[in-house]
C-alpha positions in Angstrom: 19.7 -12.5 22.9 23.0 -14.3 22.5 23.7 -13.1 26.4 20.7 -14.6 27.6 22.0 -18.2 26.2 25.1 -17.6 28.2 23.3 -17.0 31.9 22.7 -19.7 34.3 19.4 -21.7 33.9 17.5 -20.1 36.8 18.5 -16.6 35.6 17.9 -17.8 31.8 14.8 -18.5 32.4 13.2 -15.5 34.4 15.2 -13.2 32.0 13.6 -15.2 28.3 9.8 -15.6 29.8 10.4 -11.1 30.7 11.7 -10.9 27.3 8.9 -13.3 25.5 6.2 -11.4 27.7 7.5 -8.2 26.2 7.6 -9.5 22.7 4.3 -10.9 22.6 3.2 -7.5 24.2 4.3 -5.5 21.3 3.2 -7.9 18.7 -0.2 -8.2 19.8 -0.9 -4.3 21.0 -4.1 -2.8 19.5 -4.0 0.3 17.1 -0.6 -0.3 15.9 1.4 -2.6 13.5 3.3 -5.2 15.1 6.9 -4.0 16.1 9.5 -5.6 13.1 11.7 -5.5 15.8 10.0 -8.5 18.3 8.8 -9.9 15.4 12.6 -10.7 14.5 13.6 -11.0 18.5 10.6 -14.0 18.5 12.5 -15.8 15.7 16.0 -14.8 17.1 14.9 -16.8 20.1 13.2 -19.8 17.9 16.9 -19.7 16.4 19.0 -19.6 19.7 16.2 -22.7 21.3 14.9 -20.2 23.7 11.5 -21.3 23.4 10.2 -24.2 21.9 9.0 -24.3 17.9 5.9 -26.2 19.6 5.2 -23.5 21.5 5.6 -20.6 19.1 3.5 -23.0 16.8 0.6 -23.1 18.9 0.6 -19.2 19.6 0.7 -18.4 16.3 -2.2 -20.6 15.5 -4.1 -18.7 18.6 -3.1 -15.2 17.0 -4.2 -16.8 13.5 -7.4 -17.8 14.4 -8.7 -14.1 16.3 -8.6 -11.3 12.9 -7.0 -8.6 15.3 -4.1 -10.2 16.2 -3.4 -11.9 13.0 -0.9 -9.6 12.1 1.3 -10.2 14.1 1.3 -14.0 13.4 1.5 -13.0 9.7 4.7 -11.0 10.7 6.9 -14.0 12.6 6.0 -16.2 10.2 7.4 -14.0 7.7 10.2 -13.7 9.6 10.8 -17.7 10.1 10.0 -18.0 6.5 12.5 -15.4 5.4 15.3 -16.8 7.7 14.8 -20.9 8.0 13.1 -21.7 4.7 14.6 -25.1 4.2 14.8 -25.9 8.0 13.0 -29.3 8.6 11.8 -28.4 12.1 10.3 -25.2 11.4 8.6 -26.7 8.5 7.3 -29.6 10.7 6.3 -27.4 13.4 4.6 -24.6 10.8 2.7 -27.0 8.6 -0.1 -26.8 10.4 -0.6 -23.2 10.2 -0.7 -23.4 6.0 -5.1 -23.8 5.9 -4.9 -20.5 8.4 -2.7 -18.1 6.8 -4.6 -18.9 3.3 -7.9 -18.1 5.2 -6.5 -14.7 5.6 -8.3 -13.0 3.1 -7.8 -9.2 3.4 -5.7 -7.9 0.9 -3.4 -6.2 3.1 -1.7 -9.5 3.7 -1.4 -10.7 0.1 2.2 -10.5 -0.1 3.1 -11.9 2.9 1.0 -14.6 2.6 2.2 -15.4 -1.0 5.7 -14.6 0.0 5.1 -16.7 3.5 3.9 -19.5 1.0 6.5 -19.6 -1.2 9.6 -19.9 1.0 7.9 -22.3 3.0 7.3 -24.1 -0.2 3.3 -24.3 0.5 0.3 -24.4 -2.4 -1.5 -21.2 -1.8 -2.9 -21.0 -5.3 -1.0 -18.5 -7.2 -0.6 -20.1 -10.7 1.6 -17.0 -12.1 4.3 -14.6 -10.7 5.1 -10.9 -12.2 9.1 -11.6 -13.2 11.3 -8.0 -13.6 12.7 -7.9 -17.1 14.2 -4.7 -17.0 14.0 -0.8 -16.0 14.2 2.1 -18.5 15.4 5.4 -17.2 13.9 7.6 -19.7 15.8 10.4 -20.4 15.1 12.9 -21.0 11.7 12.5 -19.0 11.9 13.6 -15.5 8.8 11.7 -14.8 6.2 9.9 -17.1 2.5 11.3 -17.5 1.3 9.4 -19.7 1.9 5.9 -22.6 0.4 4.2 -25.2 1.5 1.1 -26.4 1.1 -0.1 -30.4 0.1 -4.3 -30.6 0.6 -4.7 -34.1 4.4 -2.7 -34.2 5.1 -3.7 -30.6 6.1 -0.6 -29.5 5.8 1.7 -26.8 5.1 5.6 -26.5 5.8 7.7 -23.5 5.4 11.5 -22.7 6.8 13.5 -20.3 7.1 16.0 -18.0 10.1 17.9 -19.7 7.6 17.9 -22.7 8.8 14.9 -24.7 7.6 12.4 -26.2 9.7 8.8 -26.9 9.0 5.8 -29.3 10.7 3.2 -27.7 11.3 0.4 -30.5 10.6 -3.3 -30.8 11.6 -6.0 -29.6 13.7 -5.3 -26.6 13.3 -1.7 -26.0 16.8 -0.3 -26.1 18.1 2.1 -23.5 17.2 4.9 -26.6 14.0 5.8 -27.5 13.9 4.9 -31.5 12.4 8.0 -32.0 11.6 11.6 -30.0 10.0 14.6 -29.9 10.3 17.9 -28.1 6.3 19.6 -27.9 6.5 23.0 -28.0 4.5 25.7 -28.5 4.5 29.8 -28.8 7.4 31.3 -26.7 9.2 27.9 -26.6 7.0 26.9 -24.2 6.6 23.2 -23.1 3.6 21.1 -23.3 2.9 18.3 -20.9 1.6 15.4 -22.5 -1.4 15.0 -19.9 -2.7 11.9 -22.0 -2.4 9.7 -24.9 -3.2 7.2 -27.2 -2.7 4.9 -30.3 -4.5 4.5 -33.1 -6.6 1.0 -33.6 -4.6 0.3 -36.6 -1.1 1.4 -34.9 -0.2 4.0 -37.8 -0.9 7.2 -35.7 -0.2 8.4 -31.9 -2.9 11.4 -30.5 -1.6 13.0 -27.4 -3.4 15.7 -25.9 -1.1 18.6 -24.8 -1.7 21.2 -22.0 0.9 24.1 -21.3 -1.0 26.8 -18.8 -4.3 28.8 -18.4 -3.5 31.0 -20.5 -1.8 28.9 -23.6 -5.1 26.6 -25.6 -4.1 23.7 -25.2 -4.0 21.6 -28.5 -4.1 17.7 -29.5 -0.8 16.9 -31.7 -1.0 14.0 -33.8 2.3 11.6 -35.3 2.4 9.3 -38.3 4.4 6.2 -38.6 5.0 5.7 -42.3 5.5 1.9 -44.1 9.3 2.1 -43.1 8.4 2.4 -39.6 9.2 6.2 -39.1 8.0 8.5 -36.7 7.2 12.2 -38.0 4.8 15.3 -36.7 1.1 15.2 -38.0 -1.7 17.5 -37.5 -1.9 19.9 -34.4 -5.4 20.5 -33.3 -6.2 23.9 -31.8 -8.3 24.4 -28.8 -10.1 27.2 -27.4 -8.2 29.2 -24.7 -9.4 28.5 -21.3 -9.7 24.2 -21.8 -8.2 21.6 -19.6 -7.9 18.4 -21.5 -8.2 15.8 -18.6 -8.7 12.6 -21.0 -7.5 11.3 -24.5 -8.4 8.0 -26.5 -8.1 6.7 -30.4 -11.5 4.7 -31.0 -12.5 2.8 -33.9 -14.0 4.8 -37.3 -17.7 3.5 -36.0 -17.3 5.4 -33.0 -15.2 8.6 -34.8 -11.4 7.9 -34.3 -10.8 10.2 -31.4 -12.3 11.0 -28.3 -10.9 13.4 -25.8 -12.3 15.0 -22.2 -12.5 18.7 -21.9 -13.6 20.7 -19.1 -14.5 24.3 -20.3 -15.9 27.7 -18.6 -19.2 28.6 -19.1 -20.8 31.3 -17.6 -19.1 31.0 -14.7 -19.4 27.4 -14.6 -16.9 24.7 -15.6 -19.0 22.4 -18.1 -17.2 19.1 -18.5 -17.8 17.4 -22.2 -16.4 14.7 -24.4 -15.4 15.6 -27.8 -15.6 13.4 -30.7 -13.2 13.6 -33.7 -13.6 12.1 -37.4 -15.4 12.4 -40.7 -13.3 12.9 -43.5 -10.3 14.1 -41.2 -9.0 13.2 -38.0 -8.9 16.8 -36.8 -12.6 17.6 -37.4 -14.8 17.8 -34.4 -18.0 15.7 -35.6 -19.9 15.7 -32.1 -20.1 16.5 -28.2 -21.9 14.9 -25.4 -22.2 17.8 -23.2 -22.6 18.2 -19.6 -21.0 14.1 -19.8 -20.0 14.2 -16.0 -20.5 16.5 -13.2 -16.8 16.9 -12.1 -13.6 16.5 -14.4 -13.4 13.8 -16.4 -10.2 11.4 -16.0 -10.9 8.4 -18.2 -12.2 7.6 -21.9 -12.0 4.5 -22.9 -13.5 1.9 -25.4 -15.1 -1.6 -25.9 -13.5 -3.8 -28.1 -16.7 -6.1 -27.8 -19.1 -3.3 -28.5 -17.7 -0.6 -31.1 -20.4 1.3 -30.4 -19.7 1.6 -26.3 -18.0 4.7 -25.5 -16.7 4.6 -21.4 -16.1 7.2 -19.2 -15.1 7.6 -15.7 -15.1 11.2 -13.6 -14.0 12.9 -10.1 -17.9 13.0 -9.6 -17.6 9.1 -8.8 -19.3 7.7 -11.7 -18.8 5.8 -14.5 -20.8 6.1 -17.7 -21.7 4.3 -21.1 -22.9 5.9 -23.4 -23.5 4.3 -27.1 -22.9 6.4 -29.5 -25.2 5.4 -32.3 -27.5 7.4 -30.1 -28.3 11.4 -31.3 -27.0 14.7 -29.8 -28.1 15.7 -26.1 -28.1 11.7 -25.8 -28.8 10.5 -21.6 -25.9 7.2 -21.5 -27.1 4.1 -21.6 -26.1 3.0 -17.9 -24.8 4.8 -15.4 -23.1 2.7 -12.6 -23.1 4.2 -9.1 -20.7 2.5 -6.9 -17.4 4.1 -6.0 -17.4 6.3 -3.7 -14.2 8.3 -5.0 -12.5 10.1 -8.6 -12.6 7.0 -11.1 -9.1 6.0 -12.3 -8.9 3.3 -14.5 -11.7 1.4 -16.5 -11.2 -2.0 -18.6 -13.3 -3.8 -20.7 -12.7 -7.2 -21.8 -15.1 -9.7 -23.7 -18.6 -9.5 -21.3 -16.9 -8.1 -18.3 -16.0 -4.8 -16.9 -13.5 -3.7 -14.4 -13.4 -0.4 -13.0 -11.4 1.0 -10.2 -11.4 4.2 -8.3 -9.1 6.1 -5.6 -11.5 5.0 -2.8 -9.0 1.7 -3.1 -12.1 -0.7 -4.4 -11.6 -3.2 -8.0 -15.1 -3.8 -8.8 -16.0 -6.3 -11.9 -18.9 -5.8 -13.8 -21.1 -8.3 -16.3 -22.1 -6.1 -19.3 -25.6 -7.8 -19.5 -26.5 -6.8 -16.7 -24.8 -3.1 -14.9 -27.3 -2.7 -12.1 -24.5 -3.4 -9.6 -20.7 -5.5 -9.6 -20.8 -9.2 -9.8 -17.8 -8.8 -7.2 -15.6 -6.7 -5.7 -12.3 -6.6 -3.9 -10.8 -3.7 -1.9 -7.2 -2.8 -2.0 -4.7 -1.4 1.0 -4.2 1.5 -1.3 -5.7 3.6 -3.6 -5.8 2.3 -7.3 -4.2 4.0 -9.9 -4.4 1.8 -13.0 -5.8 -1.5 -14.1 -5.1 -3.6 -17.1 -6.1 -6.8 -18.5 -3.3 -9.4 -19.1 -2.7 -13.2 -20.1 -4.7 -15.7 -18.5 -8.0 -14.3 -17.7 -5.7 -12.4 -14.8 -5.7 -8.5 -14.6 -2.8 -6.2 -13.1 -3.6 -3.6 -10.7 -1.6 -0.5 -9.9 -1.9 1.0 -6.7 -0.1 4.0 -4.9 2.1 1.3 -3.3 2.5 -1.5 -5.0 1.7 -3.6 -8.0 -0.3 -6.7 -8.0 -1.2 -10.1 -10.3 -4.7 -11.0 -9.4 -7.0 -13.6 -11.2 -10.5 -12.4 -12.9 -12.9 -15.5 -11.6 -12.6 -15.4 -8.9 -10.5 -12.2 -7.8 -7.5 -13.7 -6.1 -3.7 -12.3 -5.9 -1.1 -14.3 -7.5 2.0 -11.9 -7.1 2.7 -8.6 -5.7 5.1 -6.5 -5.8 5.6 -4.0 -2.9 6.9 -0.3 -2.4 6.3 0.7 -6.4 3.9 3.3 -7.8 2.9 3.1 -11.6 0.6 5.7 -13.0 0.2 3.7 -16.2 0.1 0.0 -17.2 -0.1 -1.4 -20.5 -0.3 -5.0 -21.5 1.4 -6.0 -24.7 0.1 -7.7 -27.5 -0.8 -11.1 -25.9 -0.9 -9.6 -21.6 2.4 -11.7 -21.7 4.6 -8.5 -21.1 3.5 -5.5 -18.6 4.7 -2.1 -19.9 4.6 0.0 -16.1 5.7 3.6 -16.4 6.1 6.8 -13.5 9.9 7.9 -12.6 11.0 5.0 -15.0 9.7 2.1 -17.8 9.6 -1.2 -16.1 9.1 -4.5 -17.7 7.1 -7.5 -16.3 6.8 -10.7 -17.7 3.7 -12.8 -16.2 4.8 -16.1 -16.2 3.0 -19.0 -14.9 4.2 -20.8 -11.8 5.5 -24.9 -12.1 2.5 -27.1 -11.8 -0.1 -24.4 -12.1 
């Protein structure tokens, strides 16, 4: 483009309206993405007074205004915003534009808008950002399965794939995990930590421990004493020939411990939750059999209603079941909705959020579980969910990790080109624990003048 500047004024102008017709071309082409590359040659030629900032205004406001060429006024304006934040003109000439980019409501654009917002130095209703503390690279994990986090010790628990398991200490969560453990079991052979949890009270961790077909897979249990240290409890055998797909530490009303097994029957895999308590934490006390149709990847609680017990399958459903029912109990709702495996499932106070790999968040009053009070689709699948500080809720997906607001859904940060498999809040939501190759903390902090 610097050429072009330097032709004559005949030639410069039949050479920059070939080149503009070409650049709006490949922005505004159906079935593609617009081209980075004449997204940054429009701005390049804002920069070089090729065209006039009026002009690019008002086609950006035309692409704006029509949802299939939106894009690619959502990707020079990134551009402009990224390269001449604090540039008077381009602010005066842009202004305009702010009502129409915050109309943009599909959540493929949520970080470009906010990001498009924020260097232009516009309102576009975010009142918190997700701030990087730090990243963890947990060695000896290769990659994390699974975490559990303890509000009254402030600590976090991580297994991995080598077949370890790390308490990582409060307050700042050191480089080295406070204490570790190697799971083992005949042979040498490792156990993956497919799932775990922490005890209400934060004195006990229950992961659930799978090796192969042929090795039972069993549930290993570790105490924290008074002092604060960690040591092997109880292991609790299972019969040969069960996948554990699901772990979770209830309260004593419910049993203590409930974990997801899917087992052979005659032929058939039967897929059940097991319930663990009494007088010991490794005594099985019930079963609600036949729970789902398909495995079974999340168990979960209520801390509203101790006697709610929440599951979530592959078969698309999500159930409640209360357990002061009897044996062979039906649940007590059953919420068709998703359309894909269930992933995550998070109840807080009234509400219910559950989320599912066919990339929709869907919230849920408790009173009333005929159908979602709302829902919001995301550009990716959704891995995890978890409720944090400010009546806002973290989301997970296989490409990115975003800050939304409960009432209404809204996104108030994201953060691109990440996957998590787990999130967990801290004590408060304050701090997000986000764990797959490595431990990465967030802080949500809330923007100036929210």
């Amino acid at each position: 483009m610097h050429i072009v500047v330097k032709l004559e004024e005949k030639l410069r102008a039949k050479v920059r309206d070939d080149v503009l017709q070409h650049v709006l071309k490949s922005l505004t082409s159906s079935g593609s993405d617009p081209s980075p590359l004449a997204a940054a040659m429009m701005v390049e030629m804002v920069k070089l007074d090729l065209v006039l900032l009026k002009g690019v205004a008002t086609t950006l406001e035309m692409l704006l205004k029509d949802k299939h060429s939106r894009r690619a006024a959502i990707a020079v304006l990134g551009k402009l915003s990224e390269q001449h934040p604090a540039n008077e003109a381009v602010n005066r000439a842009t202004s305009h534009l702010q009502t129409l980019v915050l109309q943009v409501a599909d959540p493929t654009y949520d970080y470009d808008v906010i990001t498009i917002c924020r260097n232009f130095g516009w309102k576009c209703g975010s009142k918190a950002s997700l701030v990087h503390l730090k990243t963890i690279t947990a060695s000896p994990h290769q990659r994390i399965l699974s975490s559990a986090y303890f509000p009254g010790r402030d600590e976090l628990a991580t297994g991995g794939s080598e077949g370890n398991v790390a308490i990582w200490g409060s307050p700042s969560f050191g480089d080295v995990p406070a204490a570790q453990f190697t799971l083992t079991g005949p042979g040498n052979i490792w156990y993956s930590p497919v799932g775990m949890d922490a005890s209400p009270k934060g004195s006990a961790l229950a992961v659930a421990c799978v090796a192969s077909r042929t090795l039972a897979p069993v549930i290993k249990l570790f105490l924290c004493s008074e002092s604060g240290v960690w040591s092997l409890g109880d292991t609790v055998n299972r019969t040969p020939n069960t996948i554990m797909t699901a772990i979770k530490a209830v309260s004593t009303r419910i049993g203590g411990l409930c974990v997801a097994e899917s087992t052979e029957q005659e032929g058939e895999l039967v897929h059940d939750v097991v319930l663990f308590g009494g007088n010991s934490a490794t005594s099985e006390t019930r079963k609600l059999a036949r729970a789902h149709s398909d495995y079974i990847t999340v168990v979960t609680s209520s801390a509203e209603n101790e006697n709610w017990l929440l599951t979530g399958s592959r078969d698309t459903l999500v159930k409640v079941w209360d357990t002061r029912n009897g044996p062979g109990t039906s649940p007590a709702h059953s919420l068709q909705h998703h359309t894909d495996t269930i992933t995550s499932i998070a109840a807080v106070r009234d509400t219910l959020l559950t989320a599912s790999l066919d990339n929709m968040l869907c919230l849920w009053d408790t009173r009333k579980l005929k159908s979602p009070v709302t829902e919001r689709p995301s550009p990716s699948p959704i891995l995890r969910v978890a409720c944090a500080t400010g009546a806002s809720v973290v989301v997970a997906t296989t490409q990115s990790l975003s800050l939304l607001s409960l009432h209404p859904f809204h996104a108030h940060d994201v953060v691109p080109n990440v996957c998590y498999t787990e999130v967990r809040p801290n004590h408060d939501g304050s701090v997000i624990f986000a764990t797959g190759d490595s431990i990465d903390l967030y802080a949500i902090q809330p923007l100036p003048g929210a």
